[in-house]
SEMAR-276638 format. One record per residue (C-alpha): x, y, z. Coordinates in steps of 0.25 Angstrom, whole numbers, plus 2048, in hexadecimal, padded with zeros to 3 digits. Layout:
BEGIN
XYZ
...
***
This chain:
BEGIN
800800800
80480E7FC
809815808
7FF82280A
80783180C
805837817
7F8841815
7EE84981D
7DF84981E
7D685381F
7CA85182B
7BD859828
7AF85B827
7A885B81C
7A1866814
79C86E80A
7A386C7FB
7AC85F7FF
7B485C7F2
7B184E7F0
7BD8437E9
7B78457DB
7B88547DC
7C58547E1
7CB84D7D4
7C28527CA
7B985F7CE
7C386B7CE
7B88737D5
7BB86D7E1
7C48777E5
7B687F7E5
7B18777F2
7B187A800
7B886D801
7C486F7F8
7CA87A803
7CA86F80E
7D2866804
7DA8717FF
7DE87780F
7E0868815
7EA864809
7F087080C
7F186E81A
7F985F818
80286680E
80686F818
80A863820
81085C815
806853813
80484E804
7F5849804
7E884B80A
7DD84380B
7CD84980C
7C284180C
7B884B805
7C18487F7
7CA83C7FA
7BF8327FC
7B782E7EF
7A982E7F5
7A48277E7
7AB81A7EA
7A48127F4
7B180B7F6
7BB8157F7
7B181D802
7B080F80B
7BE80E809
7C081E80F
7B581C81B
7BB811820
7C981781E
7C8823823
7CD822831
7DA81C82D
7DB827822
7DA83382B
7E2829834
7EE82982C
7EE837826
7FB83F82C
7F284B82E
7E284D830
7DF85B82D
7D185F834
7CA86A82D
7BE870837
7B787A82D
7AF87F839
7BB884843
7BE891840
7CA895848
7CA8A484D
7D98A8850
7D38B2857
7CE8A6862
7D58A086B
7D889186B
7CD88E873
7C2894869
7C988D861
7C887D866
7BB882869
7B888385B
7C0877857
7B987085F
7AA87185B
7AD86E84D
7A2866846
7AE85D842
7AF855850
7A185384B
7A384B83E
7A383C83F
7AE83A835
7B684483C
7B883C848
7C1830842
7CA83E83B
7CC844848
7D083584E
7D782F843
7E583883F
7F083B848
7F184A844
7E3851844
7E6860840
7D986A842
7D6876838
7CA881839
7C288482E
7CF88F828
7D8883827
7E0889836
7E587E83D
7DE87C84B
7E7870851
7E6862850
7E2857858
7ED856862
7ED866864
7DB865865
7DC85786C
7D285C877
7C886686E
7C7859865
7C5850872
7BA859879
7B485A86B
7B584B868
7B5841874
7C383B86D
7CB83A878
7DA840878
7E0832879
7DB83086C
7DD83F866
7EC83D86A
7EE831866
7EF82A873
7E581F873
7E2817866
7D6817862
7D2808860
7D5809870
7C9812872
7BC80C874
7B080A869
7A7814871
7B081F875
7B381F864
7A381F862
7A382C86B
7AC833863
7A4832858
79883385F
78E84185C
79784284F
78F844842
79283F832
78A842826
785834824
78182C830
78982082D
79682882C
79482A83B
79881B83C
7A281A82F
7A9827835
7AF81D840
7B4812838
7C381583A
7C0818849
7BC80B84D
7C5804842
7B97FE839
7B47FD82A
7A87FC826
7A37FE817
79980D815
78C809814
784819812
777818815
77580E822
77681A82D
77881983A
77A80983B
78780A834
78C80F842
788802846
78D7FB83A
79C7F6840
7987E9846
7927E083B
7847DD833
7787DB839
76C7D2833
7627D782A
7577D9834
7617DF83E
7657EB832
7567ED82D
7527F083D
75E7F983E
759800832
760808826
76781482A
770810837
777804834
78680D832
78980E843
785801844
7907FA839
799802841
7977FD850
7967EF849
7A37F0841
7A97F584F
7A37E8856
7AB7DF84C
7B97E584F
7B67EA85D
7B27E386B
7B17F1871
7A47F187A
7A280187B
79C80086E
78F7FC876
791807881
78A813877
77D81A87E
77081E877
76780F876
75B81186C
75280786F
750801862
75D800860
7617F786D
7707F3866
77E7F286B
7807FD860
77D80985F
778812852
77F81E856
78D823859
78882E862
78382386C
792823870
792830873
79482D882
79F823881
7AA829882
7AF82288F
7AD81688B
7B880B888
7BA7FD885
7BD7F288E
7CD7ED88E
7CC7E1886
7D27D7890
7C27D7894
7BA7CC88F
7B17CE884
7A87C8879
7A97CA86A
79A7CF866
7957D2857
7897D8850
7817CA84C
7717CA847
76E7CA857
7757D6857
7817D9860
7867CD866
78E7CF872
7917C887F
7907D288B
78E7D289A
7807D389D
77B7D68AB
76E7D58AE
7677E38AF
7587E28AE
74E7D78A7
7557D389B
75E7E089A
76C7DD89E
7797E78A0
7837E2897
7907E789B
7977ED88F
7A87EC88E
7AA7FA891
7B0805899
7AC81289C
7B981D89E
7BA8238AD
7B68318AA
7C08368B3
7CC8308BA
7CE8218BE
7C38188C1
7C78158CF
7BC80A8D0
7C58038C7
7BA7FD8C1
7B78008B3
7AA8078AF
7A37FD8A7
7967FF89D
78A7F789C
77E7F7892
7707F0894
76A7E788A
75D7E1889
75A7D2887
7517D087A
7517C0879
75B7B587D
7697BD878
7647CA871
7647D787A
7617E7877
7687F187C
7617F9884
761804892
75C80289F
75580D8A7
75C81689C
76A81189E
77180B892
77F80A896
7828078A5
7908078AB
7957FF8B6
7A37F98BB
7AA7ED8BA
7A87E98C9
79C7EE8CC
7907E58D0
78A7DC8C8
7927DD8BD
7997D18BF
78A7C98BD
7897CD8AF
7897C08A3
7907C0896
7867BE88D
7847BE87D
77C7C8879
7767CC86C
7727DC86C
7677E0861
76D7E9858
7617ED84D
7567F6850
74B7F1856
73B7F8858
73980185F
72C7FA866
7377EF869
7417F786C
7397FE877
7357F187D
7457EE87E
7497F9885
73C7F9891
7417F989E
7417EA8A2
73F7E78B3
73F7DB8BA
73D7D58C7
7317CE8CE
7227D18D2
71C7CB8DE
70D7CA8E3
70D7C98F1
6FD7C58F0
7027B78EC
70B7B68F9
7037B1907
7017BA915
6FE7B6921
6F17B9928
6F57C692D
6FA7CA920
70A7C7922
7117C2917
7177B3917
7237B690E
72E7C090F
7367C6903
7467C6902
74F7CC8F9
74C7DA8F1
73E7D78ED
7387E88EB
72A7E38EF
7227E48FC
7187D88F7
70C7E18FB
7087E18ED
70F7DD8E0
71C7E58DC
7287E38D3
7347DF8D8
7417E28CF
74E7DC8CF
75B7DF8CF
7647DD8C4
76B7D38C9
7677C38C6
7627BB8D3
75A7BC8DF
7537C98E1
7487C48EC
7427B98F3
7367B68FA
7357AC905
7267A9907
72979B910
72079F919
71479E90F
70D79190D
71278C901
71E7838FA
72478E8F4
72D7958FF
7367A08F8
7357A88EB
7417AC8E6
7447B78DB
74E7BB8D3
7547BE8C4
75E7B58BC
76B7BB8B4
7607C28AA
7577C88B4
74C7BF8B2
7447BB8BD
7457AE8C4
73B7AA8CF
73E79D8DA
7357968E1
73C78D8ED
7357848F6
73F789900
74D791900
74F79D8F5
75679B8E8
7617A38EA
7677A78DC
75E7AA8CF
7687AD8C5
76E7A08C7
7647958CA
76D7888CF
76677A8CD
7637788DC
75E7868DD
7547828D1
7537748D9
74E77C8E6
7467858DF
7377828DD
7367898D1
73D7938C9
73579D8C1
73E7A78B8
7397AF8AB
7357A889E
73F7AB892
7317AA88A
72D7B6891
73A7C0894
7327CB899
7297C68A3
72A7BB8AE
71C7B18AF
7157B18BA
7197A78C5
70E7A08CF
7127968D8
70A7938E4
7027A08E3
7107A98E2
7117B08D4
71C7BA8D0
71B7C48C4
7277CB8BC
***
């Protein structure tokens, strides 16, 4: 391979009266266009430096050939990455002599550039960034502006000087960056990021916002026509991530639409707060997942949270905002998901939370499963979807009018554990979200076989009654064979019927869910 000269390359917006690849070649009119001057100022420019070429995009990139354009998108970062010098032409700063520095980053910082979505990988990409107002007068570069351009960005400095490597810096915080930025064409919001997460994907105009989606693989047919037309571009991105990357922050992104209850997301601006967040060091263990026709199939940790909603405690650390953590327990990040069938889940909040955080030691965490999950990932309606995302409770409902007094009216049982109820009339009574034993009730002095009622939850938070001839079964979330041996009868929640619990009579005692 031919070895490439050093050039430079020129970072803009673009405008009125670009000069296109064909005019540049054959329309001697284009030194007529607005566009020209910025050709003509930035070749001037890296002459001055002695610089023999400059590349710009406007005129070095024919759009007519589908082939050569996929060939510039997904060569872009490496391009501006290579070039000796990036010249940044910011046609809105208009530098003042007459100002002080001050005015002057001011101004350099509200530039609509740090709003352009293509702009992001220009300002990353080269080593030597130089910064000119709309007169061509030089305003600094990237080292000299390092913290207008942070302050204006969310980049950190490690990256702007070149201190950290940016395959070290977490699939969210690089979402956040590009987060609230705007492009032309929706899908150019995802095909902007290519060279920053190190992926290729083919252009495919027209799909929207599910090209965002689009790096992490196909979907079934049925999947894509619920998705719809029109948002496929962030998608093929996300999924193209997923096959290249085990990098759980990618789920840690806020803003849940409840007919989209995915692992994905469909916009870029739902990372917006996830700046602090990084990825777990890779000594951890940890499960290859892919995008599948059940969608997203992962195994997490799941910890039971309410009926059929789990935590699922995602690989993830959130930054101390300030100092050490002297805790020295790592902040860690959870998500909820909701059980649809036997292995398919939603994503959903709880009580309007939709990422929880926790520590490493702290209680409970340790009672959480690995277990296979496949996540939805097409849209679903919106009657359903609201069905999905209701509040779920669970716990027990006790009639005191089935359980006997004596003649002056004294009850002949006694209650133990954290039943919320006084029996005078029928009341709920919720559990905790932990599995096992929440109450019993010992009514051995009433005249019946039966003696105590034990009720609990197993690992999923369904309920589980016992009915013992004598001593109380003294663990739900694991039933032993002796414990079902002593036990009379163990009543728990038909799979036929995953949102109710039917109804129990033994001996004149019925229960309710």
């Amino acid at each position: 391979m031919e070895k490439i000269p050093p050039y430079g390359i020129l970072s803009h917006r673009w405008e009125e009266e670009e000069v296109t690849f064909q005019e540049m070649q054959f329309d001697e009119a284009r030194q007529d266009k607005k566009g020209f001057q910025k050709i003509r100022m930035c070749c001037q420019k890296g002459k001055n430096d002695n610089l023999g070429y400059i590349w710009v995009d406007t005129c070095c990139i024919d759009k007519t050939s589908s082939s050569e354009f996929q060939e510039a998108i997904n060569s872009m970062f490496h391009w501006y990455q290579k070039a000796d010098k990036c010249y940044t032409y910011l046609s809105d700063v208009d530098i003042n002599w007459r100002d002080n520095l001050g005015s002057s980053s001011q101004s350099f910082s509200e530039s609509v550039w740090f709003q352009r979505g293509w702009t992001l990988q220009e300002l990353i990409a080269p080593t030597e960034v130089c910064f000119f107002d709309q007169r061509w007068r030089t305003l600094g570069d990237k080292q000299s502006l390092k913290h207008e351009i942070s302050a204006a960005t969310g980049i950190s400095l490690s990256i702007l000087e070149g201190k950290s490597r940016l395959q070290d810096i977490s699939v969210a915080e690089k979402m956040s960056w590009a987060s609230r930025r705007i492009t032309k064409r929706v899908e150019d919001r995802a095909y902007s990021l290519l060279g920053l997460f190190d992926v290729n994907m083919p252009m495919l105009y027209g799909e929207g916002k599910k090209a965002l989606r689009r790096g992490q693989e196909s979907v079934t047919a049925r999947a894509r026509k619920r998705y719809g037309e029109g948002k496929k571009a962030f998608r093929r991105l996300q999924e193209e991530i997923i096959t290249q990357s085990e990098d759980h922050t990618l789920f840690a992104w806020y803003g849940i639409r409840i007919e989209q209850p995915g692992m994905l997301t469909l916009e870029p601006d739902n990372f917006a707060l996830c700046q602090n967040i990084t990825n777990v060091a890779e000594r951890e263990r940890r499960y290859p997942y892919s995008v599948t026709s059940r969608g997203l199939s992962i195994t997490l940790s799941l910890k039971p949270w309410t009926v059929d909603t789990y935590l699922a405690v995602i690989k993830c650390n959130i930054k101390p905002t300030s100092g050490r953590n002297d805790d020295g327990c790592k902040r860690r990040m959870g998500i909820f998901l909701r059980k649809l069938n036997d292995d398919q889940y939603a994503r959903v909040n709880v009580a309007g939370e939709e990422v929880v955080t926790t520590t490493s030691s702290e209680e409970g965490l340790s009672e959480c499963r690995d277990v296979l999950v496949n996540v939805c990932q097409w849209e679903l309606p919106f009657e359903e979807a609201v069905s999905i995302a209701e509040e779920r409770m669970h716990g027990f409902r006790i009639s005191s009018e089935l359980l006997e007094h004596d003649s002056r009216g004294n009850r002949l049982f006694k209650i133990e554990g954290n039943l919320r109820t006084t029996l005078e009339k029928p009341e709920a009574m919720l559990g905790s979200r932990l599995c096992g034993i929440v109450g019993i009730l010992d009514i051995s002095e009433q005249r019946r076989k039966i003696k105590i009622i034990t009720l609990g939850f197993d690992f999923d938070l369904n309920p589980v009654c016992f009915l013992a001839e004598s001593s109380a079964i003294l663990s739900v979330s694991n039933i032993t064979s002796e414990q079902r041996h002593n036990g009379l009868s163990i009543f728990q929640r038909s799979p036929e019927y995953l949102l109710e619990w039917n109804e129990i009579t033994s001996e004149g005692l019925a229960l309710h869910n």
